[in-house]
NUKOL-943409 format. One record per atom (N, C-alpha, C): residue in three letters; y, z, x. Coordinates in steps of 0.1 Angstrom, whole numbers, plus 5000, padded with zeros to 4 digits. Atoms other than C-alpha are relative to their C-alpha. Example, Ala and Ser with C-alpha at 12.3 -4.5 7.8 and 13.67 -1.06 7.14 Angstrom:
BEGIN
ALA498850005009;ALA495550785123;ALA501250005009;SER498950004991;SER498950715137;SER501150084992;
This chain:
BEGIN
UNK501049894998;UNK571568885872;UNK500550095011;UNK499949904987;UNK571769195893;UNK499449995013;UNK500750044988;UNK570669195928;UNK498850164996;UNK500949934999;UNK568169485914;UNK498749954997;UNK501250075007;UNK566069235899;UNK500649865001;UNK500050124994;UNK566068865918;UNK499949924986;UNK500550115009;UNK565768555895;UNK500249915006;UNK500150114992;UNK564568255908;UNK499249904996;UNK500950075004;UNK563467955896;UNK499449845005;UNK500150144996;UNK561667615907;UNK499349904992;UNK500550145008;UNK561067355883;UNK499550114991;UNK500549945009;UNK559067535853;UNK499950165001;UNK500749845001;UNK558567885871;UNK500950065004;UNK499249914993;UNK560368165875;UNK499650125006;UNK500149924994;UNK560068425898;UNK501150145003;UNK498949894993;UNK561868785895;UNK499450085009;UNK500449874988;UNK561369045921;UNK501150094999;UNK499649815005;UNK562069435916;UNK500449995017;UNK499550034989;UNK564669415945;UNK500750145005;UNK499349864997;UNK564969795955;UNK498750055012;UNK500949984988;UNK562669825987;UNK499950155003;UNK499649885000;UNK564670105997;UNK499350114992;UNK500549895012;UNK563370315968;UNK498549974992;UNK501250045004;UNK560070155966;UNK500049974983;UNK500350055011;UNK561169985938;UNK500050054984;UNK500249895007;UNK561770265914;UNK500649974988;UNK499649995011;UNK562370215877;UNK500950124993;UNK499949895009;UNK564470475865;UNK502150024997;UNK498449994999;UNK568270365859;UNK499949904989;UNK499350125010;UNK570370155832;UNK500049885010;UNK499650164995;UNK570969865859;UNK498749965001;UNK501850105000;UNK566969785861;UNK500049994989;UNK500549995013;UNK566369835826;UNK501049884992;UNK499250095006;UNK569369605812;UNK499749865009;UNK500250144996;UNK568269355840;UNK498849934997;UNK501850055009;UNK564269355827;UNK500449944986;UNK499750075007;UNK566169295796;UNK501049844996;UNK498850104991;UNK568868995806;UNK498649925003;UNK501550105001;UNK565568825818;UNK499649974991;UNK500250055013;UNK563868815792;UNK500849944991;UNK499650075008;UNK566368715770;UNK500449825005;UNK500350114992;UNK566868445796;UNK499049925000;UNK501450085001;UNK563668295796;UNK499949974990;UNK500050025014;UNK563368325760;UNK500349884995;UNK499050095005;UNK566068105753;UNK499949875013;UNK500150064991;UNK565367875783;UNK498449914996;UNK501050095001;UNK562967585773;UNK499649945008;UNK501050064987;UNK562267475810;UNK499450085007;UNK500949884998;UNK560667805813;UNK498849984998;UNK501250085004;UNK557067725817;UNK498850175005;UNK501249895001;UNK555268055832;UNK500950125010;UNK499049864992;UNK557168395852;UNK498750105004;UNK500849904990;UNK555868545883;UNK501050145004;UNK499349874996;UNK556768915891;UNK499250105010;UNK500749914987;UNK556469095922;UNK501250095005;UNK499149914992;UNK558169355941;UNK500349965010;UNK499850044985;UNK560069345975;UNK499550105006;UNK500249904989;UNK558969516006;UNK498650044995;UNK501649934999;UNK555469726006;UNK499650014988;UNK500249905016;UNK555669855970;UNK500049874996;UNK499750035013;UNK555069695938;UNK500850084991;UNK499049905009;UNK557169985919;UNK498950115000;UNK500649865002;UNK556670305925;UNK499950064991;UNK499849925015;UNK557670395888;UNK501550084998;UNK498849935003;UNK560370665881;UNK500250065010;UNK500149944992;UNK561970815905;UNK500050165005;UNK500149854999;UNK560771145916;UNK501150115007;UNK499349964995;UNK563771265937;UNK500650054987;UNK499449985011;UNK565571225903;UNK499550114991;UNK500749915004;UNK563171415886;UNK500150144998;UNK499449914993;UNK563371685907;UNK501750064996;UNK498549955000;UNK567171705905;UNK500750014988;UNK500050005006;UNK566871665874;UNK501849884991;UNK499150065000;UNK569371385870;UNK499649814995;UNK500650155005;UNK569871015854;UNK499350014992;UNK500949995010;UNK567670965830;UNK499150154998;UNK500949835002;UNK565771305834;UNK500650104998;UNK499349925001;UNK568971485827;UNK500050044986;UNK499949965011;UNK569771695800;UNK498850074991;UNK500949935009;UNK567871865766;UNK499249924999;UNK501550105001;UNK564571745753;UNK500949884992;UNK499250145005;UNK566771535726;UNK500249925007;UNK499850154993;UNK568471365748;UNK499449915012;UNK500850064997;UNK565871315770;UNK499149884995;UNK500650065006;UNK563971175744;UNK500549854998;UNK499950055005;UNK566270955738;UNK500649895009;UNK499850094984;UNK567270845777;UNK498949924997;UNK501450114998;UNK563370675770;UNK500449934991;UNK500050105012;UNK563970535737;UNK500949875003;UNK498750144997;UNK567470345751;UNK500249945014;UNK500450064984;UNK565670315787;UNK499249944999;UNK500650074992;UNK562970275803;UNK498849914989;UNK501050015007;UNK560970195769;UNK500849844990;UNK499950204999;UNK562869845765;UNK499549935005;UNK501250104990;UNK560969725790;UNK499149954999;UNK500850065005;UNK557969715775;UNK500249914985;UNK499850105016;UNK559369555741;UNK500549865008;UNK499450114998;UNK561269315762;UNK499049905007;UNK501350084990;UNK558369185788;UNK499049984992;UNK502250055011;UNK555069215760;UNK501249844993;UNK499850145010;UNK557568975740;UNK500649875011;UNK499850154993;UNK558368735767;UNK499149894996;UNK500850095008;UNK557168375749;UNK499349915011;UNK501150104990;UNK555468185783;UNK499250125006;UNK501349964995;UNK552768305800;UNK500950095015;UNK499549924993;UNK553168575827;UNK499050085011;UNK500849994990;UNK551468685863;UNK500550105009;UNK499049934991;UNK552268975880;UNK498950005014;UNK500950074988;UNK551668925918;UNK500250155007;UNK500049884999;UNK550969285927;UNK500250035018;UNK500250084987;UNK552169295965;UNK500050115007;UNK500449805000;UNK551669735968;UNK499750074993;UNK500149915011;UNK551470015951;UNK500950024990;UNK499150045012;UNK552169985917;UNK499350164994;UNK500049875006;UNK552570395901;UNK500450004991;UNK498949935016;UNK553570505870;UNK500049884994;UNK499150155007;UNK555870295852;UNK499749885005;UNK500250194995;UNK555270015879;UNK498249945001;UNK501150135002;UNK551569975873;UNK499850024985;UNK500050085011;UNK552170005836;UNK500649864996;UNK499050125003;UNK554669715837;UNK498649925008;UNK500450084990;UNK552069535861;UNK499049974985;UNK500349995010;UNK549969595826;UNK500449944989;UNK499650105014;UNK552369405802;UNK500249845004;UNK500150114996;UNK551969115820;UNK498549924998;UNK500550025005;UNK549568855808;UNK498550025008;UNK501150034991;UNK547468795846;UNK500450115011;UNK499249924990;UNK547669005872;UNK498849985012;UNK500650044990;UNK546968885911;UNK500350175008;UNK500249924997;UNK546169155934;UNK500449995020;UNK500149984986;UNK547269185972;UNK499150125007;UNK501149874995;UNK544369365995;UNK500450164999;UNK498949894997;UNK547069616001;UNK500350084987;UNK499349975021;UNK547969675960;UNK498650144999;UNK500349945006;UNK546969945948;UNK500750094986;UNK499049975012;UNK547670135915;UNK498750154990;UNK500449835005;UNK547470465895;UNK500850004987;UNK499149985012;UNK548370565860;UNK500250165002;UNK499849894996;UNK549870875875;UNK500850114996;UNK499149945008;UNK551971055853;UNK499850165000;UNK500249945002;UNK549771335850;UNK499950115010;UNK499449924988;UNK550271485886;UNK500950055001;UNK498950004999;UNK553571465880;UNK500450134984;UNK500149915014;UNK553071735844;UNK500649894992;UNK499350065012;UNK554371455824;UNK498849894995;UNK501250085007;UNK552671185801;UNK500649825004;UNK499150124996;UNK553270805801;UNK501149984989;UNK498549995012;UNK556570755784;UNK500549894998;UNK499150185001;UNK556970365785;UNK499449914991;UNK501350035007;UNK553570275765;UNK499149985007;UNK501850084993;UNK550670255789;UNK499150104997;UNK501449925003;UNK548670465771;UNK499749894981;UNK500650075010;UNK548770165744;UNK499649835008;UNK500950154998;UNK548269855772;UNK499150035003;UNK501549974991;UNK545870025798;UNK498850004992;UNK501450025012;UNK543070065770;UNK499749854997;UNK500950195005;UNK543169655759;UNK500249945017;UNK500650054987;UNK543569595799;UNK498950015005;UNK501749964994;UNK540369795812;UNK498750064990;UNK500649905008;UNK539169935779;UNK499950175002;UNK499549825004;UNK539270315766;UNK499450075014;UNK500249854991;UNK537070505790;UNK500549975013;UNK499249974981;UNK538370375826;UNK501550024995;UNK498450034999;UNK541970345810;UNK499750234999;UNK500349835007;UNK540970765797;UNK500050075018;UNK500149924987;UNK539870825835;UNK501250005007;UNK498749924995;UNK543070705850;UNK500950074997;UNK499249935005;UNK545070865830;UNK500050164998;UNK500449895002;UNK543371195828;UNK499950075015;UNK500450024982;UNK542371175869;UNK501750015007;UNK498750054986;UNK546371035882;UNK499349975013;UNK500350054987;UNK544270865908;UNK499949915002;UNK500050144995;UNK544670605928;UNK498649925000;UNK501750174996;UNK541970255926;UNK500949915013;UNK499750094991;UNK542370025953;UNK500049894993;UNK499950175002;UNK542569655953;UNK498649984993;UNK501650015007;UNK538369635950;UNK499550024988;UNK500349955007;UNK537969875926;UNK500449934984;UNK499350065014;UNK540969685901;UNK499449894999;UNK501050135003;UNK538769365909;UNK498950044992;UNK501749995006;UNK535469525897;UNK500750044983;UNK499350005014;UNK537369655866;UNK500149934991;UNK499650205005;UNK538569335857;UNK501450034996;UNK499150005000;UNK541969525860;UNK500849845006;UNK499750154993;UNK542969185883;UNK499049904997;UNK500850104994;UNK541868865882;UNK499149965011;UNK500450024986;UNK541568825917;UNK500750065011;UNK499749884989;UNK541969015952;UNK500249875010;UNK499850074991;UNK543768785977;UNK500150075017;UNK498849924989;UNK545368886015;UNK500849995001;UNK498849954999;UNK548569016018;UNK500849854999;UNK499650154994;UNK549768676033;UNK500449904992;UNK500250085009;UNK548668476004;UNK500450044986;UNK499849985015;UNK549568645972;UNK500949874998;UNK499250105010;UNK552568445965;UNK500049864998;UNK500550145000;UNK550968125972;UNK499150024990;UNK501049985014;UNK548168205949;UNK500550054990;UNK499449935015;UNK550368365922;UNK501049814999;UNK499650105000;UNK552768035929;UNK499049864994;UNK500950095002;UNK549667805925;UNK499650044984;UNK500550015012;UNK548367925898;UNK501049964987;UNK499050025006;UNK551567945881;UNK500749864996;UNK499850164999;UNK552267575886;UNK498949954991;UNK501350055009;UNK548567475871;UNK500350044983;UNK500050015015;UNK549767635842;UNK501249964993;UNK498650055004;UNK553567515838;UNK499849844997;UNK500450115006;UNK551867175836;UNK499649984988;UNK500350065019;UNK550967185801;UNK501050044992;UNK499150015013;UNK552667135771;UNK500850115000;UNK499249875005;UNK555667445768;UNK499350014989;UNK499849895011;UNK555367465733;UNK498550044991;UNK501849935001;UNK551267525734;UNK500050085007;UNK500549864994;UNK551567765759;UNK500850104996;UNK499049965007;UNK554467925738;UNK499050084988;UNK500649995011;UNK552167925710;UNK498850064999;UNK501849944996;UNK548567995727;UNK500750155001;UNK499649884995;UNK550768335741;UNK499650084987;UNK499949915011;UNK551768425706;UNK498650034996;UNK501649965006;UNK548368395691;UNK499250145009;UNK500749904996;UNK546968625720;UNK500250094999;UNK499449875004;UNK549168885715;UNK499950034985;UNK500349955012;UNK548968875679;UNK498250054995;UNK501449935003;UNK545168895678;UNK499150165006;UNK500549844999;UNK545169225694;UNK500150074991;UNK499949905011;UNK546069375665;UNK499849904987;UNK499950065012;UNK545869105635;UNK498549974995;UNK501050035008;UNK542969075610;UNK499549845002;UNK500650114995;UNK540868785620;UNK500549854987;UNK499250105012;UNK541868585583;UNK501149965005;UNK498150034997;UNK545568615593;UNK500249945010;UNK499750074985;UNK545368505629;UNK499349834990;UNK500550145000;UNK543268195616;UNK501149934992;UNK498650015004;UNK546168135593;UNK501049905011;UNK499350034990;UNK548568155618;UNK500049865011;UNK500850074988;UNK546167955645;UNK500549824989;UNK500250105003;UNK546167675617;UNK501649934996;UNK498649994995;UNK549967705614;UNK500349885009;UNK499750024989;UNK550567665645;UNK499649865008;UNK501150144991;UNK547767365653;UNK500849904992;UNK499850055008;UNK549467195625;UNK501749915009;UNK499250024995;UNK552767195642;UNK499849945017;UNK500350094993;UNK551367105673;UNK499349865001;UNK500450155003;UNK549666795664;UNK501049904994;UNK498950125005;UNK553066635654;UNK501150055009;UNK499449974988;UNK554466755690;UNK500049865001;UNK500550134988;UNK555366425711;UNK499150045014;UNK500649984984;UNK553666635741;UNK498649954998;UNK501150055005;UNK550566605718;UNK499949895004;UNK500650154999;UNK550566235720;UNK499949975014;UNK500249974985;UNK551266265756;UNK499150025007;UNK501349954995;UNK548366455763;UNK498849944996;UNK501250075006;UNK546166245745;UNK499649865008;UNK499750124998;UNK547865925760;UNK499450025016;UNK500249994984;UNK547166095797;UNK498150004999;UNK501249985001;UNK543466185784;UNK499249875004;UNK501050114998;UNK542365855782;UNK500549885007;UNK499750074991;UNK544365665807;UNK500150135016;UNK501049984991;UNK542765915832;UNK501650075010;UNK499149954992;UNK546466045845;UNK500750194998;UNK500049844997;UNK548266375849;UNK501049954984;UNK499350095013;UNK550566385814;UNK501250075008;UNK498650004997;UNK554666405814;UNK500450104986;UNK499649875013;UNK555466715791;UNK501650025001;UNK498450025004;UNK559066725775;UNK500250134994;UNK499349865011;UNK558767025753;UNK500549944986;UNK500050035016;UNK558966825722;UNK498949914995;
């Protein structure tokens, strides 16, 4: 992995961190974008992968694209509209195919201001913990441009249409409170505590069975868009194969001898 994007793991969880302080974190190059991807594929293929926390270093959670660049019209913002078009298509717009399809469960531990790009990515994440200090904006529109990475298809099933329509229409910043009342976050910690409370929670859930929380993911993400028949399908699928898991019998065996269970992943 690059040092622009940490990977770190302890027992079932991993933790990357957007490791560009300096630049508040700024998404807007091939070496972040091929390292968002490299993760993922890593975890993917990693069956002691049980749930992935993501947080920024320093003040910021990701500022987004970087506006200097912008400006200078350079990196990714260089060039005709084509190949503009097409800097997103083989940039920054992997990111979301590669993070929505990550297969465990996922918590972003919001630990500043998360703009643009960086509070739509805060967006394709499954939970999202909130530092007092976090704040976040779907700001694009200050900037004359639109969202170019897809958060004009998460923000709608995170906060529903009309607040996702206000930030996006507004470019204005909500605080920590405001993402609590939302039900953008879960929950509003202090500064201090986020990573213990993103770490905690993240443990409670790396305890159960991988290939149910593998499987619960898929289902949630497929029922955003799938016909209620088809998911049940799927759901019965899926239940099918897990009731001839060994973790199943494990979980059954801990249920009624009253202990914690021992999950293998098969």
């Amino acid at each position: 992995m690059t040092d622009a994007l940490l990977y770190e793991q302890d027992e079932g969880v991993v933790t990357l961190t957007i490791n560009r302080p300096e630049e508040r974190n700024a998404l807007s190059d091939d070496v972040i974008f091929e390292a968002f991807i490299d993760a993922a594929k890593r975890i993917n293929t990693d069956n002691s992968v049980r749930c992935v926390i993501l947080t920024g270093a320093g003040k910021a959670f990701s500022a987004g694209g970087n506006v200097k660049h912008m400006r200078d019209k350079e990196g990714m913002f260089a060039g005709s509209p084509a190949e503009l078009r097409e800097s997103y298509r083989q940039g920054i717009q992997k990111i979301p195919l590669a993070f929505y399809n990550l297969e465990v469960p996922t918590i972003a531990a919001v630990n500043g201001a998360a703009v643009g790009a960086g509070f739509d990515l805060t967006c394709m994440c499954d939970i999202r913990i909130a530092a007092e200090s976090a704040r976040f904006a779907e700001s694009f529109v200050k900037l004359g441009i639109i969202p170019g990475d897809g958060g004009a298809w998460f923000l709608p099933r995170v906060i529903g249409r009309s607040r996702a329509a206000e930030m996006t229409f507004t470019g204005e910043m909500i605080d920590s409170a405001t993402a609590l009342d939302w039900g953008l976050v879960s929950r509003v910690v202090p500064n201090e505590k986020l990573m213990d409370t993103a770490r905690d929670l993240a443990k409670r859930i790396a305890v159960n069975p991988p290939h149910s929380l593998r499987m619960a993911k898929k289902l949630l993400r497929e029922g955003e868009h799938m016909r209620l028949d088809s998911l049940l399908e799927m759901s019965a699928a899926y239940q099918a194969l897990a009731h001839h898991a060994k973790d199943h019998g494990e979980a059954i065996d801990a249920f009624f001898e009253k202990r914690d269970g021992n999950f293998k992943g098969e």
